[in-house]
Residue frames as qw, qx, qy, qz and C-alpha x, y, z in Angstrom:
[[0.000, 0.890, 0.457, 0.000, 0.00, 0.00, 0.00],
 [0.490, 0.452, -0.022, 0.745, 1.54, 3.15, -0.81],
 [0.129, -0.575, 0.148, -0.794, 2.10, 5.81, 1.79],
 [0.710, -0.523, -0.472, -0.011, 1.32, 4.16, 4.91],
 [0.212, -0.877, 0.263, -0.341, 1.75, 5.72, 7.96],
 [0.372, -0.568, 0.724, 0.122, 4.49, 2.82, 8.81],
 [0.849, 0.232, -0.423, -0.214, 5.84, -0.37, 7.47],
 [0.692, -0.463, 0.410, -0.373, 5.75, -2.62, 9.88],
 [0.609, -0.160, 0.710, 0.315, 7.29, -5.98, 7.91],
 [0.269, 0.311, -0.695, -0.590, 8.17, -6.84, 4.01],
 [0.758, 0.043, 0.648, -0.059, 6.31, -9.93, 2.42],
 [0.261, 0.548, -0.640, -0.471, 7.70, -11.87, -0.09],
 [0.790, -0.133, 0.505, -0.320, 5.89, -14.77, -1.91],
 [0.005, -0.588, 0.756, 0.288, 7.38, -18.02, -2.96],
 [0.875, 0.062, 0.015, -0.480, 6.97, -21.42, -3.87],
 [0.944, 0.247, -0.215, 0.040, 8.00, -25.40, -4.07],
 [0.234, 0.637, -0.641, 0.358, 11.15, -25.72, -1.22],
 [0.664, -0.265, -0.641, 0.278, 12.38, -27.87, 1.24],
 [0.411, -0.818, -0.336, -0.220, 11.09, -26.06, 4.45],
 [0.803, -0.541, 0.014, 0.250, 14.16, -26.36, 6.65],
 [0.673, 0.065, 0.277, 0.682, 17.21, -25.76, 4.34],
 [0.014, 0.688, 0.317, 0.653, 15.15, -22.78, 2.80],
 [0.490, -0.859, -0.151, 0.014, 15.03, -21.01, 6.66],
 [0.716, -0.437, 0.124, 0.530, 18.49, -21.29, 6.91],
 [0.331, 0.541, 0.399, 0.662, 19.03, -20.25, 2.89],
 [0.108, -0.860, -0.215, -0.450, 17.15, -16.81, 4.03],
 [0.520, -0.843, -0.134, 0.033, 18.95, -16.42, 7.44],
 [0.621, -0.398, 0.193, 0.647, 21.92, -16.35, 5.91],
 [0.353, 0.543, 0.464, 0.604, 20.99, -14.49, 3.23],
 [0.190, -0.886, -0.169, -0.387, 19.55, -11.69, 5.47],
 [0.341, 0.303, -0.587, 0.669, 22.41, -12.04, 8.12],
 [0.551, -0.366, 0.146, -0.735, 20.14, -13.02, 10.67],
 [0.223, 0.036, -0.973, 0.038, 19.83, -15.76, 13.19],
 [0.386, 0.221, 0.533, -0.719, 16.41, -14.81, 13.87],
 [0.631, 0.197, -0.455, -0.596, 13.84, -16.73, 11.56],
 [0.257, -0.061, 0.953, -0.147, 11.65, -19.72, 11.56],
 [0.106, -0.264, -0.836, -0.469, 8.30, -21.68, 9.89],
 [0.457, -0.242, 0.230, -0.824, 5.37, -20.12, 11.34],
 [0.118, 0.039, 0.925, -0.358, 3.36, -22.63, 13.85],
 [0.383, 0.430, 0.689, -0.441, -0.21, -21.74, 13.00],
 [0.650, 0.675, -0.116, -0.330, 0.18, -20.28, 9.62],
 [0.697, -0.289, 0.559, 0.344, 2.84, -23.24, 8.27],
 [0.689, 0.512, 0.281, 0.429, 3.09, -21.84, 4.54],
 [0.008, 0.971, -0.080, 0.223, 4.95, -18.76, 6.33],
 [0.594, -0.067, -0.289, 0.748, 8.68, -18.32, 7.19],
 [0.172, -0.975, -0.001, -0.143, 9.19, -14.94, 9.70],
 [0.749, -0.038, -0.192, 0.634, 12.57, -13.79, 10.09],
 [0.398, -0.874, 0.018, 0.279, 13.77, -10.66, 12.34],
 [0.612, 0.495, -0.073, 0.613, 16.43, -8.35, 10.76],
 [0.371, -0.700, -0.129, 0.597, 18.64, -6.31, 13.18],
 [0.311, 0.635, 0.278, 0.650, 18.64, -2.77, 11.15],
 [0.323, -0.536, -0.370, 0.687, 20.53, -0.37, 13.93],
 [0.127, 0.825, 0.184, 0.519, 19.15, 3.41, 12.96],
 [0.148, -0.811, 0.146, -0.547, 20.84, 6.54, 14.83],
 [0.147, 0.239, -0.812, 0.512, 22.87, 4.01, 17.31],
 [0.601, -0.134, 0.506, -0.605, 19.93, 2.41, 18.08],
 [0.161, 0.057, 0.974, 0.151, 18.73, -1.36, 17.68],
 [0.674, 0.283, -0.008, -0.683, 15.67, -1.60, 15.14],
 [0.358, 0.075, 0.918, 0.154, 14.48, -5.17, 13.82],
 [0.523, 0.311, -0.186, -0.772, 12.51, -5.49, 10.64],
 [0.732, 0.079, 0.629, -0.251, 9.92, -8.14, 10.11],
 [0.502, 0.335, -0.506, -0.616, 9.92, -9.85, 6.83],
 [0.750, 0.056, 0.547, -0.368, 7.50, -12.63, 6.10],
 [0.038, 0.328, -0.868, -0.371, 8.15, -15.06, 3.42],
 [0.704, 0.222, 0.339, -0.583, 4.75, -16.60, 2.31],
 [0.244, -0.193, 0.903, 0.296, 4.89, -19.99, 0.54],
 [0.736, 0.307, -0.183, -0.575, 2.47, -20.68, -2.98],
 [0.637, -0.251, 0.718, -0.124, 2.26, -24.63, -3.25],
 [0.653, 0.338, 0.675, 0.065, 1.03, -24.39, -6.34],
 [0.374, -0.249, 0.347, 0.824, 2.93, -22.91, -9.19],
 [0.071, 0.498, 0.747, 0.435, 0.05, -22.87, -11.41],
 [0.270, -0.896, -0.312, -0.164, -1.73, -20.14, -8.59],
 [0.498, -0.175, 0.047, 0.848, 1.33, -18.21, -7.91],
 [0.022, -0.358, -0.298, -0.884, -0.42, -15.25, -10.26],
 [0.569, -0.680, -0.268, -0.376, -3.79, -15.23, -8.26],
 [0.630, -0.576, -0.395, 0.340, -1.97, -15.33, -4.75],
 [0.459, -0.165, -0.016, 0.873, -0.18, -12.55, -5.77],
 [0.283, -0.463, -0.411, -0.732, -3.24, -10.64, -6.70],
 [0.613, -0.595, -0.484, -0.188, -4.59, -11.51, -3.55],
 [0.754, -0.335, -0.180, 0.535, -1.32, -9.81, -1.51],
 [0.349, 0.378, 0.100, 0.852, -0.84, -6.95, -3.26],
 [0.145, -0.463, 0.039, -0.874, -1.59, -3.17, -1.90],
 [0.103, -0.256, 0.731, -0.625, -2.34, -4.97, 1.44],
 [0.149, 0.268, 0.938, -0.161, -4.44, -7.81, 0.79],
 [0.241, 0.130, -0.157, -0.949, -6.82, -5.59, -1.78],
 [0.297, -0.018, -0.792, -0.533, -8.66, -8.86, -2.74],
 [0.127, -0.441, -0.769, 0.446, -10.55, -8.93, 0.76],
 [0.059, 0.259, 0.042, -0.963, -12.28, -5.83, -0.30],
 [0.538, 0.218, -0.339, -0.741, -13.37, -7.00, -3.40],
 [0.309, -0.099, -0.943, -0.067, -14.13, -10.17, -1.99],
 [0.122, 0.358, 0.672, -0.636, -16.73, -8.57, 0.46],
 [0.322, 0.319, -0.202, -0.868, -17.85, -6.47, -2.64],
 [0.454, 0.182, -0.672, -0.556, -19.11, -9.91, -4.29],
 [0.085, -0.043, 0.898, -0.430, -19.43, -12.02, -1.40],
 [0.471, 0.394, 0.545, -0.571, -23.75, -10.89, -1.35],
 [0.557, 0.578, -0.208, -0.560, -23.91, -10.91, -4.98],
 [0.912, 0.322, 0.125, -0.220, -23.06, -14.53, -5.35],
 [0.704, 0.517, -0.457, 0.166, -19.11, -15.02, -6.21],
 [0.758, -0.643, 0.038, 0.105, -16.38, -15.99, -3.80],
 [0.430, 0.666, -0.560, 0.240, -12.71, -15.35, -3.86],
 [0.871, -0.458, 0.162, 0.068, -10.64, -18.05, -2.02],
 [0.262, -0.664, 0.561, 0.419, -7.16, -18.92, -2.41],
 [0.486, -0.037, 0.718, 0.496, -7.68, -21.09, -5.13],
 [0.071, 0.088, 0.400, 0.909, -9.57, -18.56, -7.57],
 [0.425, -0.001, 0.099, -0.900, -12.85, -16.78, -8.25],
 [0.025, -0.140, -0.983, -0.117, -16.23, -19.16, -7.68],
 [0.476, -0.128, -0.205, -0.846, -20.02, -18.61, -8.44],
 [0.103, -0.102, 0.959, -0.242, -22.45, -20.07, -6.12],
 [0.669, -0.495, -0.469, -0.296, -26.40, -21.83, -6.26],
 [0.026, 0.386, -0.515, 0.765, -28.51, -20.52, -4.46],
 [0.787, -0.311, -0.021, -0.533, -30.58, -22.73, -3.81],
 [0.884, -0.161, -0.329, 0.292, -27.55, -25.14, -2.13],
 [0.428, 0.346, -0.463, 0.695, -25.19, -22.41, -0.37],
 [0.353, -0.561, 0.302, -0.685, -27.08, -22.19, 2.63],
 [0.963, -0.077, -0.058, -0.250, -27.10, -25.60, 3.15],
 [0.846, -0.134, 0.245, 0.455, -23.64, -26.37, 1.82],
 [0.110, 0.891, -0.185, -0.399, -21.33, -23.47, 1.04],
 [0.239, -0.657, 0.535, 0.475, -18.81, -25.47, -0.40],
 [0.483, 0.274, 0.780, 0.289, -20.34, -28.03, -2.14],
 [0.341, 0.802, 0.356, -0.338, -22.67, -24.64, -3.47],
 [0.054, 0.814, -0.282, -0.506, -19.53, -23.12, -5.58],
 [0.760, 0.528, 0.294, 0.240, -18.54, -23.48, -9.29],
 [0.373, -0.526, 0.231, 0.728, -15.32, -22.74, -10.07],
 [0.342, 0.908, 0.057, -0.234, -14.42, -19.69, -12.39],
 [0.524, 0.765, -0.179, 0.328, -11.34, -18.86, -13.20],
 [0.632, -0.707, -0.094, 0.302, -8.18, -18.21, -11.31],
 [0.432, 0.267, 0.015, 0.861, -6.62, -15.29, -13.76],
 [0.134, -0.446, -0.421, 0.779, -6.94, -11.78, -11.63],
 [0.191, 0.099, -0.215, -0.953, -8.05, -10.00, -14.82],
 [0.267, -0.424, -0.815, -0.292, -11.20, -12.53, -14.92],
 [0.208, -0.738, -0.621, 0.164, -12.79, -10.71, -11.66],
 [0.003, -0.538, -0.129, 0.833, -11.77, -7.56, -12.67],
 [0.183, -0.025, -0.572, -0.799, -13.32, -7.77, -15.97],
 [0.220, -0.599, -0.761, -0.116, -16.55, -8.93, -13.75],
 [0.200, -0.676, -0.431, 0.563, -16.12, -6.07, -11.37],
 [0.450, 0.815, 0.286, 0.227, -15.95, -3.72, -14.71],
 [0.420, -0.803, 0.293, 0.304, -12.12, -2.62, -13.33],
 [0.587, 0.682, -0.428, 0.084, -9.27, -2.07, -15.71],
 [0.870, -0.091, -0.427, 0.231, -6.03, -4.43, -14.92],
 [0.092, 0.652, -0.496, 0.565, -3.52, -1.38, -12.71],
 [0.787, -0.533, 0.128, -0.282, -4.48, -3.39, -9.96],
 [0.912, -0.186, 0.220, 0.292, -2.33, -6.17, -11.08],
 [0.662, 0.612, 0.086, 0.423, 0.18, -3.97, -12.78],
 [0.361, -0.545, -0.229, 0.721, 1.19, -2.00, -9.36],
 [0.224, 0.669, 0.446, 0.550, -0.46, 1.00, -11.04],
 [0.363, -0.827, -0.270, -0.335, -0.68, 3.00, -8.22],
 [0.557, 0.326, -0.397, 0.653, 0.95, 5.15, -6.29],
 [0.364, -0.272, 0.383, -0.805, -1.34, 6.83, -3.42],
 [0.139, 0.153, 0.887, -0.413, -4.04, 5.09, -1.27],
 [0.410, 0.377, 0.206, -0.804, -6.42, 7.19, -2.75],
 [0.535, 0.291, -0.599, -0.520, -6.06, 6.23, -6.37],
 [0.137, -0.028, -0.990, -0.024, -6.59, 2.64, -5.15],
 [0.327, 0.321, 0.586, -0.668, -9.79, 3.69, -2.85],
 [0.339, 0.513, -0.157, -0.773, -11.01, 5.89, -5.73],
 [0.399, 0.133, -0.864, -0.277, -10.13, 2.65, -8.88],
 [0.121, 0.006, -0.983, -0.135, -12.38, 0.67, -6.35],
 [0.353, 0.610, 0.535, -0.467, -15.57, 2.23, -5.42],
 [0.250, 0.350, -0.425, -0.797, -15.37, 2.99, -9.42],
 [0.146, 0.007, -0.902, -0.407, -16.57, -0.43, -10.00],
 [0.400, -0.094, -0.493, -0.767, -20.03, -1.34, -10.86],
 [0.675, -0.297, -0.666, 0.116, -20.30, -3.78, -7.61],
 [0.254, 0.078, -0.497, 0.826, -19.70, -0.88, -5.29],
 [0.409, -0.790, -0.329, -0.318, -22.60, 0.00, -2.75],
 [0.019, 0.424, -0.551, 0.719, -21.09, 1.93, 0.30],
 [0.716, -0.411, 0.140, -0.547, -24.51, 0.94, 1.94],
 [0.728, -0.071, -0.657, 0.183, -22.52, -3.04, 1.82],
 [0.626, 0.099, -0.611, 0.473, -20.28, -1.60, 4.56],
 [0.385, -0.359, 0.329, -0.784, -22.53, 0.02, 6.85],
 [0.900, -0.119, -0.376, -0.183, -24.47, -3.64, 6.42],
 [0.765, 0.100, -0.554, 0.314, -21.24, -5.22, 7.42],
 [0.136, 0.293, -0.536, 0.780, -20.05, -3.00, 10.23],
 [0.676, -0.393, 0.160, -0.602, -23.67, -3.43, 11.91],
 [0.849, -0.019, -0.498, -0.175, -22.99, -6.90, 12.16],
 [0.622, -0.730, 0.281, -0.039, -21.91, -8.52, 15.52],
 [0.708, -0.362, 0.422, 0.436, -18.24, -9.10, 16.14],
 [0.666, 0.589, 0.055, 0.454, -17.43, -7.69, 12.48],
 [0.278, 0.895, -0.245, 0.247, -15.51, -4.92, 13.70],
 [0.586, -0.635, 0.501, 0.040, -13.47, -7.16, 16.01],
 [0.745, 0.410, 0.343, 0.399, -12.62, -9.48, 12.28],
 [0.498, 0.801, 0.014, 0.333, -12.02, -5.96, 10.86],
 [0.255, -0.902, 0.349, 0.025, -9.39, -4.58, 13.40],
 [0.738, -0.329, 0.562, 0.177, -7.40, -7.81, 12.61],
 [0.777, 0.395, 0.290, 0.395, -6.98, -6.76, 8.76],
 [0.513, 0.064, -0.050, 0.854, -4.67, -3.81, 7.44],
 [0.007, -0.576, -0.257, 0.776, -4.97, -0.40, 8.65],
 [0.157, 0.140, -0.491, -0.845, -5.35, 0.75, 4.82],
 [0.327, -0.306, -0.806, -0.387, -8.71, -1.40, 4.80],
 [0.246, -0.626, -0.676, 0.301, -10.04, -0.66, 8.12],
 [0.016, -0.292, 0.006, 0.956, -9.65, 3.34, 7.39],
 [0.028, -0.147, -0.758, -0.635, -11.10, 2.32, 3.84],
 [0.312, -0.461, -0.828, 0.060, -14.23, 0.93, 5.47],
 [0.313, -0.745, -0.446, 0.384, -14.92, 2.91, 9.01],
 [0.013, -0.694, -0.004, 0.719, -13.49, 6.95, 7.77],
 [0.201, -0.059, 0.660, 0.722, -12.97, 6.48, 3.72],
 [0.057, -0.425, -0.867, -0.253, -16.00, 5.13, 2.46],
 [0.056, 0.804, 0.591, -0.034, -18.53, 7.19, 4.73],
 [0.137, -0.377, 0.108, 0.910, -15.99, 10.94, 4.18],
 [0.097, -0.077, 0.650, 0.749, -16.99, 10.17, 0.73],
 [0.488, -0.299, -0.744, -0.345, -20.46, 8.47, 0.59],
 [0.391, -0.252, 0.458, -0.758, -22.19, 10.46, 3.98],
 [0.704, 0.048, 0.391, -0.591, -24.04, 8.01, 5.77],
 [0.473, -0.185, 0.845, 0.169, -22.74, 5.24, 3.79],
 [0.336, 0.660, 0.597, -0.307, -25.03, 6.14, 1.05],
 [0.351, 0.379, 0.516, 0.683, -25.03, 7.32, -2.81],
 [0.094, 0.252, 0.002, -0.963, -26.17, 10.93, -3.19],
 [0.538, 0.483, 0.611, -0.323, -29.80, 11.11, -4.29],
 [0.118, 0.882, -0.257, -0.376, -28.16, 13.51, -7.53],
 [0.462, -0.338, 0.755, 0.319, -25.12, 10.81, -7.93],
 [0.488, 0.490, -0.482, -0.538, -24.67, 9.61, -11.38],
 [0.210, 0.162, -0.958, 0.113, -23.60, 6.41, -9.61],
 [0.612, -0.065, 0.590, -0.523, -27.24, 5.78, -7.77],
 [0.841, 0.378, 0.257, -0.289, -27.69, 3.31, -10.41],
 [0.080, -0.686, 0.649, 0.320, -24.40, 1.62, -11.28],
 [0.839, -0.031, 0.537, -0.084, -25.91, -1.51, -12.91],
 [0.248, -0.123, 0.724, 0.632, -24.08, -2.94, -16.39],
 [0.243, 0.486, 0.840, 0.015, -27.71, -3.88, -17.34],
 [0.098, 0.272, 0.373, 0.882, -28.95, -0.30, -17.69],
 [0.197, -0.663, -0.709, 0.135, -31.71, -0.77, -15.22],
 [0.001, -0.399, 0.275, -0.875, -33.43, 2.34, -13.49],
 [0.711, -0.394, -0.433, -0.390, -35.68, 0.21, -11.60],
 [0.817, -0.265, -0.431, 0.278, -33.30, -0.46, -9.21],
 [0.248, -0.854, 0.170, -0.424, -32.31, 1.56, -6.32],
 [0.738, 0.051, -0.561, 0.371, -29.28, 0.56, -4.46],
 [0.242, -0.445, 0.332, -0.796, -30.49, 2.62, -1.30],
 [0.894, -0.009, 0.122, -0.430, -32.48, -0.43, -0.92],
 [0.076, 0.658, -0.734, -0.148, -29.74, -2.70, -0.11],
 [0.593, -0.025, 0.769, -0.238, -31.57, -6.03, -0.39],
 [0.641, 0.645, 0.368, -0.195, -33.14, -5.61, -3.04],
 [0.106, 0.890, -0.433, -0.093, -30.15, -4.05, -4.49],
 [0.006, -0.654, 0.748, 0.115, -28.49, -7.05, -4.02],
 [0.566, 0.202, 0.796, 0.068, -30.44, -9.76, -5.63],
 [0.461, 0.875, 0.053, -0.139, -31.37, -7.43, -8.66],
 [0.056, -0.736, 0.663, 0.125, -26.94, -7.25, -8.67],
 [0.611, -0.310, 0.723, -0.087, -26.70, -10.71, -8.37],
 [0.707, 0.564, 0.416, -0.090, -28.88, -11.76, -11.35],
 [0.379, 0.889, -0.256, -0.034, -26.92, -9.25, -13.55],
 [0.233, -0.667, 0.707, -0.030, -23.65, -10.76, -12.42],
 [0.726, 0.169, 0.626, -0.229, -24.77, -13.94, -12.75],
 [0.619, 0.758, 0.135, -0.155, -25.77, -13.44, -16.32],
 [0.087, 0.884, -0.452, -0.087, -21.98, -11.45, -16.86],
 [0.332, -0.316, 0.877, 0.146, -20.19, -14.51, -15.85],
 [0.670, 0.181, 0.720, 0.019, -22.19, -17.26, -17.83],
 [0.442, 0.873, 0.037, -0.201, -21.65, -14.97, -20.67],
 [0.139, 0.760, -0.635, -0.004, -18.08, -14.71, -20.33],
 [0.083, -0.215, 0.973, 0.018, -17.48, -18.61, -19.24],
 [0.751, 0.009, -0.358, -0.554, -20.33, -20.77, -21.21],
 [0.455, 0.177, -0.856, 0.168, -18.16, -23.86, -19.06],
 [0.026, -0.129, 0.506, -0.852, -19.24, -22.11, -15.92],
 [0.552, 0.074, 0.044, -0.830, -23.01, -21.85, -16.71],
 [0.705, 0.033, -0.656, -0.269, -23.20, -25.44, -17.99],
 [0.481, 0.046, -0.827, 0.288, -21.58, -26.79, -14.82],
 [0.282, 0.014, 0.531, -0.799, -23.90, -24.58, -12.19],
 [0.761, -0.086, 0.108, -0.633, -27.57, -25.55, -13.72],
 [0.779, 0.113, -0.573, -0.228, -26.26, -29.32, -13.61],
 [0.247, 0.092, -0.697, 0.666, -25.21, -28.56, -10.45],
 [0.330, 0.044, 0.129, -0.934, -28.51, -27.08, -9.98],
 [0.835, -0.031, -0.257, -0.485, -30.85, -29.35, -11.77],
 [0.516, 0.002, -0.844, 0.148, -29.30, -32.43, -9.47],
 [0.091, 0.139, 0.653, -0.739, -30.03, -30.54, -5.91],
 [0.615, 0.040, 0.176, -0.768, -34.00, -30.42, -7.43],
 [0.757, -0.043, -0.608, -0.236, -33.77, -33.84, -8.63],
 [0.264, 0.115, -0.764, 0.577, -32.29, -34.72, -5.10],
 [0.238, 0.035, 0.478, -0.844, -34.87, -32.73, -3.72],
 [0.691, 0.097, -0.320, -0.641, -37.77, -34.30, -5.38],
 [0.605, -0.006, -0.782, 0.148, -36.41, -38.01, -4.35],
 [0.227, -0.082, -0.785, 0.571, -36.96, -37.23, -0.73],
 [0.582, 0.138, 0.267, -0.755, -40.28, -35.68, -0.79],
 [0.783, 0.036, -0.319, -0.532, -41.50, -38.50, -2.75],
 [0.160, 0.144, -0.872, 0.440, -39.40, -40.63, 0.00],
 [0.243, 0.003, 0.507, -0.827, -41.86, -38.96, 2.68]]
């Protein structure tokens, strides 16, 4: 994230070493006997540099994050950049039907993800420009385009999935803002002082050019009305993807038309 009001550790991700040899490899590389495999995250190495400033001892964290799969090397690194940007837009899609996980972007039925979330998803895609060409975002994201916080804020409430009213949703919830203190400061500003400076009250301007950001052209919809707003979003999205991946759309309604054949076998069980 550019401009932060500190940096607090480096991260640097890799992939496909022996676990042990590769700690050492880096502690001697950084001239440091401070470093080891993390215990609860185990695809992390953390290693302590001594960096004296002004005749004082300073240590700098650097984290070493491990990709297991060479193949998703691009998407994890989309998902790290400008301080973990992809949690944003993963809340941004989250109500509208998609998921981002570590192993790429997934569309879910909805008439199985409350039941079963995981079994509910259909994979998409796992190139970064695939969910920014759903969220209608050009690629600077993955191209380190940016050089302020703003321009990043600014590039993502541009897209066509942005409602401020999400994150007033989200912050009412219980215990979200104890989740949200535990991601970067650049995201929790974003959220709790960005978002409503911009968007009073968390809320499009009645004026705004944006009250009506759908691809579709609607004006029926009102995204002040954030339910409704977000199944009217969903549908459209929906649509977007099974446009762009015909593979995608085949494999959800056959995923679909089994849970109603399922469901049909057990009422005629009963």
């Amino acid at each position: 994230m550019p401009k932060k009001n500190d940096y607090g550790d480096i991260d640097f991700l890799v992939y496909n070493f022996p676990w042990e040899e590769t700690v050492h490899l880096v502690k001697d590389a950084f001239k440091t006997a401070h470093g080891r495999r993390g215990y609860l995250t185990n695809d992390c190495m953390y290693f302590a540099v001594d960096t004296p400033c002004d005749g004082e001892d300073y240590f700098i964290q650097i984290d070493v994050k491990v990709c297991f799969k060479p193949e998703l090397f691009e998407w994890y690194t989309f998902e790290l950049s400008y301080a973990s940007n992809s949690k944003i837009i993963g809340s941004m899609v989250k109500p509208l039907g998609l998921t981002i996980d570590p192993e790429g972007i997934h569309i879910r039925v909805k008439d199985l993800e409350e039941t079963d979330h995981n079994e509910s998803m259909v994979w998409i895609s796992k190139d970064p420009k695939d969910i920014l060409r759903i969220a209608g975002l050009d690629f600077r994201i993955v191209k380190a385009g940016f050089s302020t916080k703003e321009e990043i804020y600014k590039y993502l409430t541009s897209s066509w999935l942005f409602n401020p009213a999400h994150f007033a949703a989200r912050l009412a919830e219980e215990n979200y803002q104890d989740r949200l203190e535990e991601r970067s400061a650049p995201w929790t500003y974003f959220i709790k002082e960005w978002v409503p400076e911009h968007y009073p009250g968390y809320r499009f301007t009645t004026s705004s050019p944006e009250t009506v950001k759908l691809e579709d052209g609607s004006t029926e919809n009102n995204p002040q009305d954030l339910q409704a707003w977000y199944k009217h979003t969903r549908s459209v999205v929906r649509d977007k993807v099974f446009t762009m991946f015909p593979n995608t759309a085949e494999q959800y309604y056959t995923k679909r038309a089994a849970i109603s054949e399922s469901s049909k076998n057990k009422d005629w069980q009963i």
